[in-house]
N, C-alpha and C positions, 0 to 999 in steps of 0.2 A: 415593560418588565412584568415579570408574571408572577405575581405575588399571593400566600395564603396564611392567613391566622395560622397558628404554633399553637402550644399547647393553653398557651395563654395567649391573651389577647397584645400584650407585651412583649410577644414574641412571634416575631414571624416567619416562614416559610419564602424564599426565594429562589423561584429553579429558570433555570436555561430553557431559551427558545432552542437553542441547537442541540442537535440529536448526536447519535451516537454515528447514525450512516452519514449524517453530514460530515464528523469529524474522520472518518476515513474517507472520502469522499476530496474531502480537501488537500488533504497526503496525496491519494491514487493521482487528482490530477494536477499534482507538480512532478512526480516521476513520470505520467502520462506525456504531458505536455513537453517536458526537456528530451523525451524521444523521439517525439514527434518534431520536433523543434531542429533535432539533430539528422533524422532521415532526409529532413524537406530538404534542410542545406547540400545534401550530397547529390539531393537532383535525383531520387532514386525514380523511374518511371513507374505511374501507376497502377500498369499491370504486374511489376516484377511481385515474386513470391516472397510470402513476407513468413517467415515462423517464430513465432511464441511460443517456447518453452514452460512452461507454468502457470496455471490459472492465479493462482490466490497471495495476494490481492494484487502486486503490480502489473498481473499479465493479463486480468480480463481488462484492467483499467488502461494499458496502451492498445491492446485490439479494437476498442471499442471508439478509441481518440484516434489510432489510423485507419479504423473505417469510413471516416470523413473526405480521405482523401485515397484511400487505398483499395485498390478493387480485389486482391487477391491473398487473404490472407487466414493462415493456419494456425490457431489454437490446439497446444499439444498439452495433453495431463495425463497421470497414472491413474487417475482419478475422476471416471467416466462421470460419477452424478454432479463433477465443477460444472459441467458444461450449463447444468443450470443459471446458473453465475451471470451467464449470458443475459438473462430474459429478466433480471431485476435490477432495479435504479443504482446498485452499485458500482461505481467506478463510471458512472453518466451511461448513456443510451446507445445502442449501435447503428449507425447512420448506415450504412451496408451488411449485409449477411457474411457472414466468418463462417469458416466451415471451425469445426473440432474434432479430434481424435485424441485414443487412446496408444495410440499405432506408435513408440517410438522409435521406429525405424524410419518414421517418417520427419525423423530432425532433420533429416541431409537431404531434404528437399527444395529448400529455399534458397533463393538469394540472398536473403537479408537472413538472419537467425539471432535472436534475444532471448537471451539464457536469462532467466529468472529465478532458477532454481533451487539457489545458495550454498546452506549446508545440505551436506548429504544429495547432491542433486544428481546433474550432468559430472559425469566424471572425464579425468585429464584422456582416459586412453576414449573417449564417447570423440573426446575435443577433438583429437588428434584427426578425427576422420571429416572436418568441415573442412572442404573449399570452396567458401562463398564471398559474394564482392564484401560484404560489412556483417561484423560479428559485435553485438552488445553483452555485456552478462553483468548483471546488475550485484555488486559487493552486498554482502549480507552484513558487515560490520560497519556502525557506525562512527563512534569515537575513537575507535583504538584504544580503549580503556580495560578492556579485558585480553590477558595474556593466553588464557585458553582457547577463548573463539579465536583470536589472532591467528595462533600456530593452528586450528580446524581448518582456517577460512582457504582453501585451497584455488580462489575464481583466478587468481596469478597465473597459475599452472594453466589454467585452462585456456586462459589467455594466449596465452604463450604455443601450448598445442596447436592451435585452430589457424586455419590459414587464412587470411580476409586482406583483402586491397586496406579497407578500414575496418578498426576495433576502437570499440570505447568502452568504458567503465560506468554504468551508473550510480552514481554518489550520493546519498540523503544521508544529512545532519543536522544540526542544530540545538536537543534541546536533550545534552548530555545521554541519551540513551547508549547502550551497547551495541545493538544491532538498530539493521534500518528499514525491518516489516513493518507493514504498515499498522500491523496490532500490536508491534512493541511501540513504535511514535504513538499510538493513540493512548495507549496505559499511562506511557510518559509524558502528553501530554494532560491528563487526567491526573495525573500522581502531583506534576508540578502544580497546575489551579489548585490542586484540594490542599496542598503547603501555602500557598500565597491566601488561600480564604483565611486561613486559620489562624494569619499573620494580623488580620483586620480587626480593627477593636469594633466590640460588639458580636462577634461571633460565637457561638458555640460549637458549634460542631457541623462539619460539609460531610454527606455521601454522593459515590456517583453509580450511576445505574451500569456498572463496568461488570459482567460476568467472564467466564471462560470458556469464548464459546470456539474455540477450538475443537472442543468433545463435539459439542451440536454440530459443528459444520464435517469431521472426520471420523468422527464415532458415531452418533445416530445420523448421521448420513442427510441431516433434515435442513435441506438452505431456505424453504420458504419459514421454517420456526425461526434461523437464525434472524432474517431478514425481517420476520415480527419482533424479535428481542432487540434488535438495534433498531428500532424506529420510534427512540423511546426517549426523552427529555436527558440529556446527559449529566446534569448535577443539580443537586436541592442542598438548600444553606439555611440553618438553624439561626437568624440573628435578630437583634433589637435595630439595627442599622443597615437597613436596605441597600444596594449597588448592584451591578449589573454585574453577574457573573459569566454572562455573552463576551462581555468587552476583555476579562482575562482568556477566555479560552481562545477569543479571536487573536491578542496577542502571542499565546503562546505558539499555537498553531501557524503563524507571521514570520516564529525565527527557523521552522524548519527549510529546509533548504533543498532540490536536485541540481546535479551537474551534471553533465557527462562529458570523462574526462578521456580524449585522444591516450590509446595508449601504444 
């Protein structure tokens, strides 16, 4: 436990070994892994063409989890400087070279194709022109608890367009959020430890080192600044009574959940 004097000696300072890229890192590879999990089962051959529709964050994090076994595979973004994304520890390492492009005309070139792109992405009539053996596209809504992303969430439609032997869904939930980015789970997971610290007698007051870095990564354009800001102790706790605030994040971070659901 990594502990430091407060302002007084009666009070002391408690922050977390886990970082911030750990905690997206741990999302990335359970949506990573339930596709990978789900390709292997269909037998898909190693060399068939594989395409990723979206870098940030579930699509460098399954490229990089089907580079292990997949020798052919296409990262597609609107957003040429993601490609960096690639060459840093987020979403784990890539065991094989991926190509990337900006080209999307180049969706309808795979076998396999994984929509990532949620709101606002791949639209119904883009859909309509896949025929491939297996189509993924990953739901942007997690709980069902919001009426207006519900009626936005269009990935049904697209569903439905696309023509594939097999289609599945990918599903992340768990830990009440609205959507199921991996920077809205990590908030929420952040949001719900910083309630439970505060629950704890002895406490005064939890910060987490959470910015928005949305701007850093798509306004100043800067992945190697974002990737210094999140390599950073994730939460510090104002208390007179020490505990591991490792052991709540680990828990919370436990109930979220992927599936991928036949549809």
């Amino acid at each position: 436990m990594n502990i430091d004097t407060g302002i007084t000696s009666e009070v002391l300072t408690i922050k977390s070994e886990i970082k911030l890229i750990d905690i997206f890192n741990e999302i990335i590879d359970k949506k990573s892994n339930a596709v990978f999990n789900y390709i292997n089962e269909l037998d898909i051959k190693k060399d068939a063409k594989i395409v990723v529709i979206g870098t940030y964050f579930t699509g460098v994090g399954i490229v990089k989890k089907l580079s292990e076994k997949y020798e052919n595979i296409l990262l597609i973004d609107i957003y040429p400087h993601l490609k960096e994304l690639l060459d840093t520890p987020l979403g784990g390492k890539l065991a094989n070279s991926v190509e990337f492009s900006s080209d999307l005309d180049l969706i309808y070139s795979g076998d396999v194709v994984i929509d990532t792109t949620g709101f606002g992405g791949i639209t119904p009539e883009q859909s309509e022109k896949f025929d491939v053996d297996t189509f993924i596209i990953e739901d942007p809504v997690a709980e069902d608890n919001d009426e207006l992303l519900a009626n936005k969430n269009n990935i049904h439609k697209r569903l439905s367009c696309a023509k594939a032997n097999n289609k599945a869904i990918i599903k992340t939930k768990g830990i009440d959020t609205k959507t199921s980015g991996t920077m809205t789970l990590t908030i929420g997971v952040l949001t719900n430890v910083l309630n439970k610290c505060l629950e704890k007698e002895g406490v005064l007051y939890s910060a987490c080192e959470m910015g928005f870095f949305e701007e850093v990564i798509f306004k100043e354009k800067n992945i190697s600044k974002f990737i210094e800001l999140v390599d950073t102790q994730t939460l510090k706790i104002s208390t007179i009574n020490p505990f591991s605030c490792d052991e709540l994040l680990i828990d919370e971070i436990s109930k979220i959940k992927t599936d991928l659901n036949e549809a």
